[in-house]
N, C-alpha and C positions, 0 to 999 in steps of 0.2 A: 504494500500500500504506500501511494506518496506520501511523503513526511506531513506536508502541509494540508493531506486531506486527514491524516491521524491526528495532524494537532488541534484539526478544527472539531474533531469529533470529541478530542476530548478535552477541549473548553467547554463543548454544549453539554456533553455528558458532567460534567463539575458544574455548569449552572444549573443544573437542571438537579443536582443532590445538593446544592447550596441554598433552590428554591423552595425543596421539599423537607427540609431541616428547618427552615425557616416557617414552614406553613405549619408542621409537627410545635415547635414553639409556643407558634399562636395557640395553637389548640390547648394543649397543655396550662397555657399559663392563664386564656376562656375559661378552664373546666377548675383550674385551684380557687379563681378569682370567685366563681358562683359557687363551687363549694363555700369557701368563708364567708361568703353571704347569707348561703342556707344557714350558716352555723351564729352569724351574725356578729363576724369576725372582720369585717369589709374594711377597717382604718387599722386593722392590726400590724399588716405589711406594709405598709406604705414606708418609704424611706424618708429619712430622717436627715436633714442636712445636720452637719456636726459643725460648731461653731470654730471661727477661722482666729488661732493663737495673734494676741498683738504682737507679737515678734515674727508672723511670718508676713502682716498685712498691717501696713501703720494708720490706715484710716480707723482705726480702734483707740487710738491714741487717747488722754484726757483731752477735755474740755475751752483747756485752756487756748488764746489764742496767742501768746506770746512764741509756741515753740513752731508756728508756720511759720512758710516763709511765704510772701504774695507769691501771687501769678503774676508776671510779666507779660500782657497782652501787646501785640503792634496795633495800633488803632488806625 
């Protein structure tokens, strides 16, 4: 077989187990979702941002406004 009729077959054959993984997914995570519903569990999963340390993000910083520094805009 030519190379490039094999590589085309098996690109479409890998999208086509990449679409089917993905459709399984859905299903799956449909069928938990209405389970914890029936069970009336529905905000149990749901994800939680976790809050962001002031030493990794400074706009957490105190109140104060002495330790900014302005913006410098061009007008």
């Amino acid at each position: 077989m030519h190379p490039e009729i094999l590589r085309e077959l098996s690109s479409q054959r890998g999208a086509e187990m990449r679409d089917r993984a993905h459709r399984i997914l859905l299903a799956r995570t449909a069928s938990k979702l209405m389970r914890a519903r029936r069970r009336g569990l529905s905000e149990a999963d749901e994800f939680a941002v976790p809050a962001i340390p002031d030493f990794a993000d400074s706009s957490f910083l105190g109140t104060s406004t002495d330790d900014r520094v302005p913006a410098r805009h061009a007008a």
